[in-house]
DRENMINU-545836 format. One line per 4 residues: number of its first residue (from 1); for each residue x, z, y of N, C-alpha, C. Coordinates in pm, whole numbers, always signed. Example, Ala and Ser with C-alpha at 12.3 -4.5 7.8 and 13.67 -1.06 7.14 Angstrom:
<atoms>
1 = +1319,+780,-569,+1230,+780,-450,+1320,+780,-330 | +1285,+708,-225,+1367,+714,-106,+1290,+787,+3;
</atoms>
This chain:
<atoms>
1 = +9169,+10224,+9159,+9205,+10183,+9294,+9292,+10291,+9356 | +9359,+10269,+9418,+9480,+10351,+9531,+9511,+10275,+9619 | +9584,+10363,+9671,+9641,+10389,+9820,+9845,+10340,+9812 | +9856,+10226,+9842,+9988,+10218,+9785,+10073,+10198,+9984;
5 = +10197,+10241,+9992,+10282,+10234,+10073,+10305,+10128,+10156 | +10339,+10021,+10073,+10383,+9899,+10059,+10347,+9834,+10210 | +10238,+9789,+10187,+10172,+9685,+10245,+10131,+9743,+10421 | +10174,+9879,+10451,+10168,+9865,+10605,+10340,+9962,+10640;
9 = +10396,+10029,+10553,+10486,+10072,+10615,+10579,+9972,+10570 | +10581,+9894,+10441,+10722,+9859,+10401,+10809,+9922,+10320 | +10987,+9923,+10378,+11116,+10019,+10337,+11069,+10148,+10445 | +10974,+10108,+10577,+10999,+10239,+10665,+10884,+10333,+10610;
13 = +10844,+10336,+10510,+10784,+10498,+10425,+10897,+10621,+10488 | +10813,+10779,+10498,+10909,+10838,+10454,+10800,+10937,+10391 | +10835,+11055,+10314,+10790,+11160,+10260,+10691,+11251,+10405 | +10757,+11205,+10518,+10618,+11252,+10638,+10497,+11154,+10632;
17 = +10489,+11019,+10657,+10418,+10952,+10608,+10326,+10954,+10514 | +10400,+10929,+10377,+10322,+10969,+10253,+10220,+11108,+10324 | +10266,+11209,+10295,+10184,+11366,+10334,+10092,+11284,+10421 | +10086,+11258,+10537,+9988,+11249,+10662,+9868,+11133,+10544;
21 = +9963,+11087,+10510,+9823,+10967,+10463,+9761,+11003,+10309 | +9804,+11132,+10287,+9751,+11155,+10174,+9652,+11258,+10206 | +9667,+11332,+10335,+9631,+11461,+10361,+9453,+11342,+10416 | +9505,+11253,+10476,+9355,+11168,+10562,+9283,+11079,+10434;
25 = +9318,+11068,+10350,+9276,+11013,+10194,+9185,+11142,+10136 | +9272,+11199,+10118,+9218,+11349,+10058,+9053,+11399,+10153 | +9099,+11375,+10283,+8960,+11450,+10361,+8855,+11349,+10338 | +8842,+11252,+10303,+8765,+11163,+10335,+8710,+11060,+10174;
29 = +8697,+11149,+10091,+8696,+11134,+9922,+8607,+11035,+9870 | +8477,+11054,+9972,+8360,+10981,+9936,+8372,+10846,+10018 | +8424,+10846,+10096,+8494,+10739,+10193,+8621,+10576,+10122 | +8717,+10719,+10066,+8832,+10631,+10051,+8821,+10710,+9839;
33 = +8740,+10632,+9761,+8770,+10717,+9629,+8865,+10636,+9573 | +8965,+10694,+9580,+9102,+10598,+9537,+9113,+10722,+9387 | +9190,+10688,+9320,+9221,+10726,+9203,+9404,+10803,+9251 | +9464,+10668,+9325,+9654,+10640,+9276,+9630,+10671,+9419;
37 = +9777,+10743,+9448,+9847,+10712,+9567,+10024,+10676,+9508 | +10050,+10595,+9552,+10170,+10501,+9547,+10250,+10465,+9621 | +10393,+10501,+9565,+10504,+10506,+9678,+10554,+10397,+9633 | +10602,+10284,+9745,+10698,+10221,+9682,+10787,+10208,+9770;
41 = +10889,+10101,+9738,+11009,+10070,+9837,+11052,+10166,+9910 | +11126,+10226,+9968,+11203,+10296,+10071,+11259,+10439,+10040 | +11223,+10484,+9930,+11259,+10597,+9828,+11408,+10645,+9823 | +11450,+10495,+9765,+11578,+10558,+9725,+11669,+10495,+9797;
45 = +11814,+10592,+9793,+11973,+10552,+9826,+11958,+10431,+9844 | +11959,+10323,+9739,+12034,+10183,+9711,+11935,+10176,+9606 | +11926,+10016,+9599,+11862,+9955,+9487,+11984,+9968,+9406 | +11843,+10026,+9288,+11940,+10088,+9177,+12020,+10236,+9133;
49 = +11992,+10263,+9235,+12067,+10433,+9254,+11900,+10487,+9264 | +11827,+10494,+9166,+11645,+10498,+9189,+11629,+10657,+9214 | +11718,+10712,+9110,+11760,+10907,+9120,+11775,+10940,+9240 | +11837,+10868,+9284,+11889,+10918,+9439,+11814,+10930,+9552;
53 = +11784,+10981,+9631,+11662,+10984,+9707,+11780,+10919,+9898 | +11685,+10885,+9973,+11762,+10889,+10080,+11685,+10984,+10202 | +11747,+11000,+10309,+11709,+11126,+10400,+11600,+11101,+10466 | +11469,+11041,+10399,+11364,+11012,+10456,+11275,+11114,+10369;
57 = +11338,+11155,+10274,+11224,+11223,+10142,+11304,+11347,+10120 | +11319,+11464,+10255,+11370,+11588,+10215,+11351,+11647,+10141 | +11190,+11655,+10081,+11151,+11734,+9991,+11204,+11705,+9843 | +11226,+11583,+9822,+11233,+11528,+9677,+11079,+11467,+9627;
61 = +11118,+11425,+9529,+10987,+11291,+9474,+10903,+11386,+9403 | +10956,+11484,+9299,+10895,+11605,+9216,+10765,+11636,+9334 | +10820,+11728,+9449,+10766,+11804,+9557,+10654,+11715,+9569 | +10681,+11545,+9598,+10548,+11422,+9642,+10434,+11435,+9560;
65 = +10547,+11442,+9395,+10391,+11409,+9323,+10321,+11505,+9300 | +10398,+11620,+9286,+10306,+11737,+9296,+10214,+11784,+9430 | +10230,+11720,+9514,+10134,+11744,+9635,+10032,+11584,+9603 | +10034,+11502,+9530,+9955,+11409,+9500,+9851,+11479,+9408;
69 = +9881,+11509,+9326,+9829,+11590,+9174,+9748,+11714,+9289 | +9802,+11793,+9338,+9747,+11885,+9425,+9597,+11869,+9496 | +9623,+11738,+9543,+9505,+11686,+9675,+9403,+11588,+9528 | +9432,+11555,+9394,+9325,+11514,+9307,+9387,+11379,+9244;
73 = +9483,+11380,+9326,+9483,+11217,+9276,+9625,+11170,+9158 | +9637,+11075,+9142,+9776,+11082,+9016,+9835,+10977,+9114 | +9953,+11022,+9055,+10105,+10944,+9175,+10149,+10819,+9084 | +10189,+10759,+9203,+10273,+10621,+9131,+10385,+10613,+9185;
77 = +10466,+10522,+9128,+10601,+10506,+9172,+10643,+10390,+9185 | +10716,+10328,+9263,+10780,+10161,+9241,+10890,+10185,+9214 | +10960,+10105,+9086,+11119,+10108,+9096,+11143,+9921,+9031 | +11236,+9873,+9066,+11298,+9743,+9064,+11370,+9780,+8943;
81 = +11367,+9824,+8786,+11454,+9849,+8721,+11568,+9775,+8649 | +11598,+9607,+8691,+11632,+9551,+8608,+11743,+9492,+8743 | +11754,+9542,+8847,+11800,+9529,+8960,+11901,+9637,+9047 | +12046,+9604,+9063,+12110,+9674,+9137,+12185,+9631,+9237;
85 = +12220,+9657,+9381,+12272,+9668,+9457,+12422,+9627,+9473 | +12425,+9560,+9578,+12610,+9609,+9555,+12664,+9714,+9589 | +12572,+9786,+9669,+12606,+9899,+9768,+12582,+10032,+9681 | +12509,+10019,+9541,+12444,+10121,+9492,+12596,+10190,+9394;
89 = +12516,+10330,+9329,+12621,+10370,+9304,+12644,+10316,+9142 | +12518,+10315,+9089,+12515,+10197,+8987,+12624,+10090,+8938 | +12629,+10003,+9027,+12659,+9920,+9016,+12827,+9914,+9060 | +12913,+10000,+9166,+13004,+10037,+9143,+13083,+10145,+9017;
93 = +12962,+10214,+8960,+13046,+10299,+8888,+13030,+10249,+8743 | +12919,+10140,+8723,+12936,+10059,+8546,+12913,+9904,+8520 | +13003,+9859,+8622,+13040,+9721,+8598,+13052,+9633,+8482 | +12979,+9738,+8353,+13025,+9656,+8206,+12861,+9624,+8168;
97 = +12771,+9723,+8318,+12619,+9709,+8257,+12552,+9579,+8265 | +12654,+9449,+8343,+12548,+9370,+8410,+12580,+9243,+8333 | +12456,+9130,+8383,+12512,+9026,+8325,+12574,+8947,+8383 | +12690,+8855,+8329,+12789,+8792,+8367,+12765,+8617,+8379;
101 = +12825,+8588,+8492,+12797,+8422,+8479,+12910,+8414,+8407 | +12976,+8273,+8382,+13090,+8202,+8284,+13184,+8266,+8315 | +13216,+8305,+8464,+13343,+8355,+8540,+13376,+8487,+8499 | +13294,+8563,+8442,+13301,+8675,+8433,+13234,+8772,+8553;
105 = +13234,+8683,+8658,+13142,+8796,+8785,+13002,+8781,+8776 | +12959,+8881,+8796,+12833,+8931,+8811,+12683,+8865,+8807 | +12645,+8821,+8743,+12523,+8718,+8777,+12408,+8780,+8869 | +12434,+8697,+8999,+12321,+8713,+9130,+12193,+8712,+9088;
109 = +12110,+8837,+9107,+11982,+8808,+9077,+11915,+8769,+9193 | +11957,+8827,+9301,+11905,+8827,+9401,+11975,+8854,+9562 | +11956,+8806,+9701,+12001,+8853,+9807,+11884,+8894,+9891 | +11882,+9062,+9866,+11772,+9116,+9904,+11811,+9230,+9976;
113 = +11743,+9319,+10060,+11822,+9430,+10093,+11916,+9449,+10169 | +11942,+9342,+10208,+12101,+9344,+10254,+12195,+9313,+10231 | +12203,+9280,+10087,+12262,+9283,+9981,+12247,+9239,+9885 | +12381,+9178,+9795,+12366,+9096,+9675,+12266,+9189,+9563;
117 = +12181,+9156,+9472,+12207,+9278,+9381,+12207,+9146,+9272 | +12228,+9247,+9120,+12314,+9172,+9011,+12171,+9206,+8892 | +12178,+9156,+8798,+12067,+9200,+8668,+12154,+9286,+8579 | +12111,+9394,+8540,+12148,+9508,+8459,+12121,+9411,+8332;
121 = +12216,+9445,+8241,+12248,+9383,+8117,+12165,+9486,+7981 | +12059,+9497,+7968,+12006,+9590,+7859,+12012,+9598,+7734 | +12137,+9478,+7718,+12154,+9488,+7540,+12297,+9596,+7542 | +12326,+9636,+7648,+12412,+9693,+7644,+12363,+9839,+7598;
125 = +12384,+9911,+7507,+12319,+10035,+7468,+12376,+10147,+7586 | +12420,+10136,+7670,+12456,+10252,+7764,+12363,+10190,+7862 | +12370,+10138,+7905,+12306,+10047,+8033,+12108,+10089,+7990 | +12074,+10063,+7862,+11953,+10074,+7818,+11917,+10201,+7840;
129 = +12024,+10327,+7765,+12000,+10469,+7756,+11984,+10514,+7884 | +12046,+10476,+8021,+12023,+10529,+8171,+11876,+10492,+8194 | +11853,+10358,+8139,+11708,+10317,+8226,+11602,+10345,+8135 | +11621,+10442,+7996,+11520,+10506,+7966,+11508,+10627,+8016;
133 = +11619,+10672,+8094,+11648,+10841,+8160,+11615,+10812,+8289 | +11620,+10765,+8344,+11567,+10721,+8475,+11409,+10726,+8455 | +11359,+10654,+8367,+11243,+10687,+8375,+11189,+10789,+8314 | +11211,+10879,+8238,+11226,+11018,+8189,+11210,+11088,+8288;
137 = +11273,+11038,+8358,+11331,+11137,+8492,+11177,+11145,+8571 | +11173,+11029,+8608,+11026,+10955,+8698,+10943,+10992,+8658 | +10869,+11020,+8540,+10733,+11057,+8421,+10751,+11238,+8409 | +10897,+11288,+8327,+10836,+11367,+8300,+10899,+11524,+8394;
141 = +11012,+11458,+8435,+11082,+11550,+8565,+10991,+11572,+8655 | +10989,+11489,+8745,+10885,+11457,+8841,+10745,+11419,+8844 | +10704,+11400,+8737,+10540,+11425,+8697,+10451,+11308,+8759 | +10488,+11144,+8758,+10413,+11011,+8807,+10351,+10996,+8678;
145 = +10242,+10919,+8727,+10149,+10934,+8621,+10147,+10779,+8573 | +10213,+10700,+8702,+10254,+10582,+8642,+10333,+10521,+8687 | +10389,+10412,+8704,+10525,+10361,+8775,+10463,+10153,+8771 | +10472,+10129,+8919,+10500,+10003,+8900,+10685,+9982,+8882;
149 = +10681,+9843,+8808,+10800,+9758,+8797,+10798,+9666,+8863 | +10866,+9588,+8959,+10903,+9477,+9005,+11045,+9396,+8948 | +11042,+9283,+9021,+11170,+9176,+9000,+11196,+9177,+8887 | +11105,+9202,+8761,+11140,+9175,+8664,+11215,+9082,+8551;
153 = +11262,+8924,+8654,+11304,+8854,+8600,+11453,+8885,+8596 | +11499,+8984,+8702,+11658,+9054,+8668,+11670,+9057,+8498 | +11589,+9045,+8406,+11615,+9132,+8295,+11607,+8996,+8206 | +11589,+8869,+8280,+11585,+8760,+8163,+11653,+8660,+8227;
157 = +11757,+8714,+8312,+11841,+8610,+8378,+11948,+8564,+8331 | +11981,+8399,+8319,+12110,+8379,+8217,+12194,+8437,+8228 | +12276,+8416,+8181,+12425,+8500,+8172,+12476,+8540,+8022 | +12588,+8582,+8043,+12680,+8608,+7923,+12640,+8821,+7898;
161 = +12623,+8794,+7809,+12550,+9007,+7784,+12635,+9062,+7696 | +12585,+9198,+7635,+12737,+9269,+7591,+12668,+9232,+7436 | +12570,+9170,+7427,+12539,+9142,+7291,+12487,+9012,+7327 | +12628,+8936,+7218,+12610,+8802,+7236,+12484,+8662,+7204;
165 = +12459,+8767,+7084,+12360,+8657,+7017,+12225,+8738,+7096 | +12212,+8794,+7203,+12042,+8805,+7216,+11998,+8695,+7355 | +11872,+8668,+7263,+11836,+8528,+7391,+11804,+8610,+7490 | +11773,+8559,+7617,+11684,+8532,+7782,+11579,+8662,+7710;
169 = +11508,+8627,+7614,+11357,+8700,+7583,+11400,+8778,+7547 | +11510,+8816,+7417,+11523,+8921,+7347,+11563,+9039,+7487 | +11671,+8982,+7517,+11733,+9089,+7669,+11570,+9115,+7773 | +11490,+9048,+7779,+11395,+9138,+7840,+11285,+9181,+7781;
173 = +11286,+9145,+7692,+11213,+9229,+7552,+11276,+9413,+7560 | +11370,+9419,+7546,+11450,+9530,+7519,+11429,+9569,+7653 | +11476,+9543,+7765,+11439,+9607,+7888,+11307,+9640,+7872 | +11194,+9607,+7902,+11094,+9621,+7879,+11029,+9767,+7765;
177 = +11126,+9758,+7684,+11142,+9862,+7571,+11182,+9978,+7614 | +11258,+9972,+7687,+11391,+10054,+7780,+11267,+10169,+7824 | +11224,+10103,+7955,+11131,+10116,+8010,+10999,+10245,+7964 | +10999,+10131,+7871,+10825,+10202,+7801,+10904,+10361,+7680;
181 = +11023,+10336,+7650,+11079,+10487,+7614,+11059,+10552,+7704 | +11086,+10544,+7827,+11093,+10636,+7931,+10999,+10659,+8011 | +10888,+10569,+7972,+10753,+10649,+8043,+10707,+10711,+7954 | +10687,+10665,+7844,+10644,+10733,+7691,+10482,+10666,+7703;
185 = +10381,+10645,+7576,+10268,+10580,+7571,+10182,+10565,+7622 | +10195,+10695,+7674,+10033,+10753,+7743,+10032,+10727,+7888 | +10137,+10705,+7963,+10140,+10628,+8088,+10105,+10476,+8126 | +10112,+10442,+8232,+10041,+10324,+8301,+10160,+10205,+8348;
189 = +10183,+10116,+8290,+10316,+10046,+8386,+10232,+9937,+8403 | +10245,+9927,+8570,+10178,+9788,+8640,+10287,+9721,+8679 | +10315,+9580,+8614,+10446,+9458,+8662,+10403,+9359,+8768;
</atoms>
């Protein structure tokens, strides 16, 4: 059991937040015995830019989980990995990662955010290698002990991919794969 973000702040989390509600979790052990405290939504830059932090989390995510780990408890993380932005930097700087409707533009996964975002294409072997480093990044940079995934159907959405013959399943098979490289075994992924 934990303590997740979500469900009373929303996108308006910030890294003051988190602290205050970890510091009133922490005092109160026999009260609230949560295991997880869990950040989600409001973290980063742009969906999809997940590295990127925005000016709500001065400290950085490292600094979070290590003050999670600190007060007893193991950190979680939310990231949308199969999902980018139009606004993100992602998605402007590798336009070859995503999948394509007939037209060649972008296949809509979603209008969320603000914003269109598109499904990351994971048969693409560059596109795959970021979103096992991304989560590399998340696990062993920054020290989460587990990571939820959301919108996972970004990763089995039709479209035309950079590898032609893989079905709907195979492309989120491999995402999925992506993924679990970059947490490595011994971690927790809740979808």
């Amino acid at each position: 059991s934990g303590w997740c973000s979500w469900y009373y702040y929303f996108q308006g989390i910030s890294e003051a937040e988190v602290l205050a509600n970890l510091d009133y979790i922490a005092a109160d052990r026999a009260g609230l015995p949560f295991e997880y405290v869990q950040i989600d939504d409001g973290y980063q830059s742009e969906i999809g830019d997940w590295l990127t932090l925005n000016e709500k989390f001065p400290g950085g995510m490292k600094a979070l989980a290590d003050a999670v780990h600190e007060r007893g408890f193991k950190a979680g993380l939310w990231v949308a990995p199969f999902l980018a932005g139009a606004k993100s930097r992602v998605f402007q700087e590798h336009p070859d990662w995503f999948v394509k409707f007939s037209t060649g533009a972008p296949a809509i996964a979603t209008m969320n955010w603000g914003q269109l975002c598109f499904a990351l294409d994971t048969t693409n072997p560059d596109c795959a290698a970021w979103l096992t480093k991304v989560f590399e990044t998340v696990c062993d940079e920054w020290g989460y002990d587990y990571v939820k995934i959301d919108f996972l159907y970004g990763a089995a959405l039709a479209g035309r991919r950079h590898d032609p013959a893989a079905t709907r399943i195979h492309a989120y098979r491999a995402a999925l794969d992506a993924v679990r490289r970059g947490v490595g075994e011994h971690r927790f992924i809740l979808g």
